[in-house]
mmCIF file of the C-alpha atoms, coordinates in Angstrom:
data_MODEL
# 
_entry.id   MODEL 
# 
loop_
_atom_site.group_PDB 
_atom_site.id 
_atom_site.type_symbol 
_atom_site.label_atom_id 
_atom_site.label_alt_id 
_atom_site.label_comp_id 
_atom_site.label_asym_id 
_atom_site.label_entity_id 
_atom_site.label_seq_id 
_atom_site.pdbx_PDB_ins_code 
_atom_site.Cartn_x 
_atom_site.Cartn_y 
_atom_site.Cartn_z 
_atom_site.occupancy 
_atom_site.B_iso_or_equiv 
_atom_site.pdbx_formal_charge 
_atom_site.auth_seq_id 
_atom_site.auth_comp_id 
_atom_site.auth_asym_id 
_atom_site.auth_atom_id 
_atom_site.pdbx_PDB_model_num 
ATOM 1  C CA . UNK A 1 1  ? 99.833  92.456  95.528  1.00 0.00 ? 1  UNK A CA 1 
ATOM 2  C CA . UNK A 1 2  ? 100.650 90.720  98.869  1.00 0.00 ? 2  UNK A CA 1 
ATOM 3  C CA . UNK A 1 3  ? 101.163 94.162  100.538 1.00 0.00 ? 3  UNK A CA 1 
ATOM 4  C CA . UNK A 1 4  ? 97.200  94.733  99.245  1.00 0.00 ? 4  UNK A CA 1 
ATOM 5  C CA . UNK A 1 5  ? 95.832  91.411  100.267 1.00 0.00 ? 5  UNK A CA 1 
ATOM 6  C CA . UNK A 1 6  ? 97.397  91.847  103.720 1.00 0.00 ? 6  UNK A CA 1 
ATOM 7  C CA . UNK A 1 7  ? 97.117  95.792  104.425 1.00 0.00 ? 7  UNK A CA 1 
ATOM 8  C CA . UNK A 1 8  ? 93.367  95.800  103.023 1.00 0.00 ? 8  UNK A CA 1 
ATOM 9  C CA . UNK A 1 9  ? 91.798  92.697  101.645 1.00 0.00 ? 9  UNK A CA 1 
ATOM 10 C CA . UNK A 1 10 ? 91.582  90.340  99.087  1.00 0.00 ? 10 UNK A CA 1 
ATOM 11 C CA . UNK A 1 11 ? 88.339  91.926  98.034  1.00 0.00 ? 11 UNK A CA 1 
ATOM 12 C CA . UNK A 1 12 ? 88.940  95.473  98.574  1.00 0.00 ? 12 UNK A CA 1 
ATOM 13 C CA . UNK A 1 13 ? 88.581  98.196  95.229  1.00 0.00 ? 13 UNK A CA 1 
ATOM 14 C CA . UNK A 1 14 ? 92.022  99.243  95.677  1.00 0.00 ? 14 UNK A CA 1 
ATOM 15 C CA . UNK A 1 15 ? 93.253  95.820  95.580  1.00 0.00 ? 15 UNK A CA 1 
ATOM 16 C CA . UNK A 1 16 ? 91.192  94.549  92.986  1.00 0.00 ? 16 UNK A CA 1 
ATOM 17 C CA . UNK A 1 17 ? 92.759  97.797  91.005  1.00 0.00 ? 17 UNK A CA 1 
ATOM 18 C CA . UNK A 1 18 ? 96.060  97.126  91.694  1.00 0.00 ? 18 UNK A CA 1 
ATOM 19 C CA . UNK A 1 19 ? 95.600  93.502  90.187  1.00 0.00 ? 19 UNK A CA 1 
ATOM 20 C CA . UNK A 1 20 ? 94.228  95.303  86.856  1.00 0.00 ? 20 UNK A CA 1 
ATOM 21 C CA . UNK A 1 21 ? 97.081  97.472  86.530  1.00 0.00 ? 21 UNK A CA 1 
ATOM 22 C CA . UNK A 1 22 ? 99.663  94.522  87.084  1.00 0.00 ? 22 UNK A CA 1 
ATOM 23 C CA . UNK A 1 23 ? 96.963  92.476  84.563  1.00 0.00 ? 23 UNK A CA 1 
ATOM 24 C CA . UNK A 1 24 ? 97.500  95.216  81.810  1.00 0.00 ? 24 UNK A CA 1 
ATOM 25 C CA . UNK A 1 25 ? 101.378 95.604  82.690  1.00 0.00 ? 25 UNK A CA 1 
ATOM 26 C CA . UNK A 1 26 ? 101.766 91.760  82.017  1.00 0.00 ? 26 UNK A CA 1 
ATOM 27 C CA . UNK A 1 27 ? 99.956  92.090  78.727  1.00 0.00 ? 27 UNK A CA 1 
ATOM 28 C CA . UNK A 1 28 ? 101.608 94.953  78.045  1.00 0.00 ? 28 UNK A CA 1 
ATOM 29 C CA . UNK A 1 29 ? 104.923 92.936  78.414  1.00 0.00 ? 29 UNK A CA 1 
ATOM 30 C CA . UNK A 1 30 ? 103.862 90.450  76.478  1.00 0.00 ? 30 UNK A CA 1 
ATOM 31 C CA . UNK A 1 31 ? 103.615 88.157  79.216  1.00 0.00 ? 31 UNK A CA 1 
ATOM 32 C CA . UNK A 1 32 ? 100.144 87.309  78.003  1.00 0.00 ? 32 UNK A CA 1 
ATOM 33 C CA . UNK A 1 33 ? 99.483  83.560  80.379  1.00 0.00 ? 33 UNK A CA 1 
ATOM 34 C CA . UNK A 1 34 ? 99.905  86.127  83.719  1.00 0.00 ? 34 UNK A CA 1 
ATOM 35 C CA . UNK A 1 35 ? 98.168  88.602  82.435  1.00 0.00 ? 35 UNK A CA 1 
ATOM 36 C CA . UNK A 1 36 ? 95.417  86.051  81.878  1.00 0.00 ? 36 UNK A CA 1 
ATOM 37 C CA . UNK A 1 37 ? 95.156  84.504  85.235  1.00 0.00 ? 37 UNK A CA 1 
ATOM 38 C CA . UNK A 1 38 ? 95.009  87.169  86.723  1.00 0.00 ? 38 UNK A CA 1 
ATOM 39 C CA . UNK A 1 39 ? 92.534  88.905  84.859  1.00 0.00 ? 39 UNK A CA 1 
ATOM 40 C CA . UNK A 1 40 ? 90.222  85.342  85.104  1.00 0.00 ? 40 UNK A CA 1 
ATOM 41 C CA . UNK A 1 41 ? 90.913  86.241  89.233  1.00 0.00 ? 41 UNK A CA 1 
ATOM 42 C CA . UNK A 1 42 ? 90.031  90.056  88.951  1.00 0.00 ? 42 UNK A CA 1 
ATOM 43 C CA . UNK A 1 43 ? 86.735  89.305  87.307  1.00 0.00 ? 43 UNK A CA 1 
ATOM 44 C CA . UNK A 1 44 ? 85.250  86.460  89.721  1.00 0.00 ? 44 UNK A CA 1 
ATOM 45 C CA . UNK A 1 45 ? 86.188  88.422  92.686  1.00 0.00 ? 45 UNK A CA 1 
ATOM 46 C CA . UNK A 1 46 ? 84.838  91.799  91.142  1.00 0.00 ? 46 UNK A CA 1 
ATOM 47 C CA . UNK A 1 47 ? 81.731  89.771  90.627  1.00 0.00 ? 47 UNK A CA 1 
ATOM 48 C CA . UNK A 1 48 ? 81.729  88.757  94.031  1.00 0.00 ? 48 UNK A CA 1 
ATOM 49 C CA . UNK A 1 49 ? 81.828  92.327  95.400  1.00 0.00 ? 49 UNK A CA 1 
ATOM 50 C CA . UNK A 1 50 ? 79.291  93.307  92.813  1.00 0.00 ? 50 UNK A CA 1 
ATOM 51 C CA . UNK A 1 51 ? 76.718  90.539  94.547  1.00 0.00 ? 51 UNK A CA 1 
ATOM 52 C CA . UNK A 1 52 ? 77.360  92.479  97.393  1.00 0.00 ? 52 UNK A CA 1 
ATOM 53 C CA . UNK A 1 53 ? 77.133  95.926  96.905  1.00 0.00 ? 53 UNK A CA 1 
ATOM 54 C CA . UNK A 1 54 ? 74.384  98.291  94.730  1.00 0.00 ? 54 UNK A CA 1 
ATOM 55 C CA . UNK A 1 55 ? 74.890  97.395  91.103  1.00 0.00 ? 55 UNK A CA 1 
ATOM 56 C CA . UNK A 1 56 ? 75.849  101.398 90.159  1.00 0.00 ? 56 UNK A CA 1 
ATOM 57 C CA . UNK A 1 57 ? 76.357  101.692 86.325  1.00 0.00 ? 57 UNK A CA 1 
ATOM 58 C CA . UNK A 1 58 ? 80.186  102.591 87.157  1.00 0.00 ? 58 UNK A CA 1 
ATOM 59 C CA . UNK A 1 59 ? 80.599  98.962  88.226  1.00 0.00 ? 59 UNK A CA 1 
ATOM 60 C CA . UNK A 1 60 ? 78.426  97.535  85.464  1.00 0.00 ? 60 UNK A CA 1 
ATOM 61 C CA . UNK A 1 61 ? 80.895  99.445  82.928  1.00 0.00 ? 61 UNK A CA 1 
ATOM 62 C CA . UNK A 1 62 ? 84.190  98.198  84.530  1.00 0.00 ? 62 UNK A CA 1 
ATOM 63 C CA . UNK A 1 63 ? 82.920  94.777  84.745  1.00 0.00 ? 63 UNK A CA 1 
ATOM 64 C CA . UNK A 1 64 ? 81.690  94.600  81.211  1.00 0.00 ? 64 UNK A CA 1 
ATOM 65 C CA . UNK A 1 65 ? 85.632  96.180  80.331  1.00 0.00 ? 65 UNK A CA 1 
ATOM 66 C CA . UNK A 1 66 ? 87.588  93.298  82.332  1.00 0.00 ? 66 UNK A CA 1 
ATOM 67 C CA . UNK A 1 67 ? 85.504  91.225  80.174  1.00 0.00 ? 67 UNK A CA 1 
ATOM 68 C CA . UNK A 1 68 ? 86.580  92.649  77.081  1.00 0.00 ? 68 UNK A CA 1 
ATOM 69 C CA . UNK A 1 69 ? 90.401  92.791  77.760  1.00 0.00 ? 69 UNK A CA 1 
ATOM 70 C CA . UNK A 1 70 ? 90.056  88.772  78.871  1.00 0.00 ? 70 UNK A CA 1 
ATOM 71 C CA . UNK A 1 71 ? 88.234  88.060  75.538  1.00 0.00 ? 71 UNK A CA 1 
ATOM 72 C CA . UNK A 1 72 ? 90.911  89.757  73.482  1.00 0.00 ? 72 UNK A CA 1 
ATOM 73 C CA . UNK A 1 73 ? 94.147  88.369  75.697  1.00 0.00 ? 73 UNK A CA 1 
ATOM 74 C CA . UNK A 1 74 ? 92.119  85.030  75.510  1.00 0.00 ? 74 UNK A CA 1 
ATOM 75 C CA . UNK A 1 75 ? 92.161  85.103  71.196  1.00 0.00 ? 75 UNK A CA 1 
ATOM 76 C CA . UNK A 1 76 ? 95.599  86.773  71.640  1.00 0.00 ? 76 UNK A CA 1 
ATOM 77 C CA . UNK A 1 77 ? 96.914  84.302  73.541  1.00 0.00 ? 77 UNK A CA 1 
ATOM 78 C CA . UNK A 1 78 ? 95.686  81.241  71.355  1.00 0.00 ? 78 UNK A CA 1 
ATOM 79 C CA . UNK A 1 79 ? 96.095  82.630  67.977  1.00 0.00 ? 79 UNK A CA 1 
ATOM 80 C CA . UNK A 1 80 ? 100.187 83.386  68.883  1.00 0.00 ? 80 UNK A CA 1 
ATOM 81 C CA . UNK A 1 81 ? 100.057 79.871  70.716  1.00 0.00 ? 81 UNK A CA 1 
ATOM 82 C CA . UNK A 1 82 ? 99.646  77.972  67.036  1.00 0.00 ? 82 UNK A CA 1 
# 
């Protein structure tokens, strides 16, 4: 990610991609806390880009599907944590 942030930007689409795919690779291992912070990151800067640029459908859809995966690693993550 720091090769990203520093070669692009913090806010760039490739970026912001890369931290998805490391996002679902945490949850994937079961490392369900990462995979949650960074997914609560992805989303508030992908909404900051969104404020910025045309709100195309494509964006609207991958928005709405961060959204989902950090509502299910959110129940995930408390209903294992009892």
């Amino acid at each position: 990610m720091k090769k990203y942030k520093e070669k692009l930007s913090e806010d760039h689409p490739d970026t912001l991609l890369a931290m998805n795919n490391l996002a679902c690779t945490y949850s994937a291992l079961g490392r369900n806390e990462d995979a949650l912070g960074l997914y609560e990151t992805l989303l508030k800067k992908r909404k900051k880009v969104l404020d910025y640029m045309a709100k195309d459908s494509l964006s609207i859809i991958q928005l709405n599907h961060d959204l989902i995966d950090l509502a299910v690693l959110a129940m995930e993550t408390s209903f294992f944590a009892q």
